[in-house]
N, C-alpha and C positions, 0 to 999 in steps of 0.2 A: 504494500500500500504506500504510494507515497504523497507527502506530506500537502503535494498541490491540490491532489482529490479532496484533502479534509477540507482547507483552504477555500476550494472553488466554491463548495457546498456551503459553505461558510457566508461566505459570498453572496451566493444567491440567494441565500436567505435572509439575511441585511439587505437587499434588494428589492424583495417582495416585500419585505414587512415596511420598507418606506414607504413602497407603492400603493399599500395598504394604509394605511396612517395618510396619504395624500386624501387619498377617497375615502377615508372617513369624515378628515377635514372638511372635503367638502360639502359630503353627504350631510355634517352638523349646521352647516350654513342653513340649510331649509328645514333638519329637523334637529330643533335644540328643545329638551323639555325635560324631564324628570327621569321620563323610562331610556331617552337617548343616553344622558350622563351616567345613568345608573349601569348601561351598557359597556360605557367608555370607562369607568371606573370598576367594572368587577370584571371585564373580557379584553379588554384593548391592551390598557394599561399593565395586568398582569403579564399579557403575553410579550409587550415590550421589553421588561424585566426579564422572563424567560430568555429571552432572545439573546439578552445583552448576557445573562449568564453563561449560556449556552457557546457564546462566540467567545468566553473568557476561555470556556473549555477547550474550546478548538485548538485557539492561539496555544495552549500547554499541551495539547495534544499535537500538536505541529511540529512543534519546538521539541519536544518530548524525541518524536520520528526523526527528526531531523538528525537527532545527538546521535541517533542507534543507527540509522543508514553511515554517517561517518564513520563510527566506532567499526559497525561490522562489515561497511562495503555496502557498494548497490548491490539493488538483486539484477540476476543473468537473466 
């Protein structure tokens, strides 16, 4: 496995989730009310946090791959 796979996925997931977060932005412009925020604060918000943890994981999981493919060699 190497380390640009975890990487890319990484990537494109910080990609989606802004694109996501664009279109909810906008989606709030026309429906801002109780049941919207209460959407954005118990399903948005958490998943942003997820995300961000998630990509903490990656970068050490990255980094992690990277030390062992040095130490042991590419694979053939």
């Amino acid at each position: 496995m190497r380390p640009t796979n975890i990487t890319a996925g990484g990537a494109k997931l910080q990609h989606d989730l802004k694109a996501l977060r664009a279109k909810w932005d906008q989606t709030r412009d026309e429906w801002d009310d109780a049941v919207s925020r209460d959407f954005e604060a118990k399903q948005l918000v958490p998943l942003e946090q997820a995300v961000a943890q998630a990509m903490h994981g990656i970068d050490g999981l990255s980094q992690f791959l990277s030390r062992m493919i040095k130490e042991i060699g590419p694979e053939e």
